[in-house]
C-alpha positions in Angstrom: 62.8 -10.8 49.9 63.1 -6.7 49.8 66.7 -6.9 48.2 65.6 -9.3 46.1 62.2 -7.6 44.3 64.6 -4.8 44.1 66.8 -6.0 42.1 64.1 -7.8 39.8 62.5 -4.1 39.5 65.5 -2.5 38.9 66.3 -5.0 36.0 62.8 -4.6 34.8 62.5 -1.0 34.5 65.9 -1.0 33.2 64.8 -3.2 30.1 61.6 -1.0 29.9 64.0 2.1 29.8 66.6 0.7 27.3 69.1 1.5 29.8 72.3 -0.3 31.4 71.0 -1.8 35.0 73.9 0.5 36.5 72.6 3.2 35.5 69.7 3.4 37.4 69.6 5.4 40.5 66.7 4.2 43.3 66.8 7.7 44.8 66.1 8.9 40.9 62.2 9.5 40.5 61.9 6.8 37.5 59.9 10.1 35.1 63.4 11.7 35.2 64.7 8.3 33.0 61.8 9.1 30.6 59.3 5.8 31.7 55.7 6.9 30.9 52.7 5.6 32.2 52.1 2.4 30.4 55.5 1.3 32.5 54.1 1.1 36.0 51.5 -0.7 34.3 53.5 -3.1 32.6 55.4 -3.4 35.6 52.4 -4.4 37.7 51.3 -7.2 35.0 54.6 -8.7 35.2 54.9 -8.9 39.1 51.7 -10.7 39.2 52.6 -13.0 36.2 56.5 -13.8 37.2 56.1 -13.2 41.2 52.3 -13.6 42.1 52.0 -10.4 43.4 49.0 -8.9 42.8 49.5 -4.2 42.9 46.1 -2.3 42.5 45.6 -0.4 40.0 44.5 2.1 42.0 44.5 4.0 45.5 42.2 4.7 48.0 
């Protein structure tokens, strides 16, 4: 299931980013690709519609 939401992440902030999949590096914090923060965001809506997993908004 890990390697799996991984790869679905990677795709998604890819497409977010406008950048080839391959160019992604996991160990790259994702700011240094340029995502902002309406990308976590976005990225939280869509795991909860697509995968049903809910991510709260916020910590603590």
């Amino acid at each position: 299931m890990a390697g799996e939401l991984r790869g679905w992440l990677t795709e998604r902030l890819a497409l977010h980013l406008g950048r080839p999949v391959g160019s992604l590096d996991p160990r790259t914090p994702p700011a240094v690709y340029g995502m902002d923060s309406v990308c976590p965001l976005t990225l939280c809506g869509d795991l909860a519609d697509e995968r049903g997993l809910i991510v709260p908004s916020t910590t603590g």
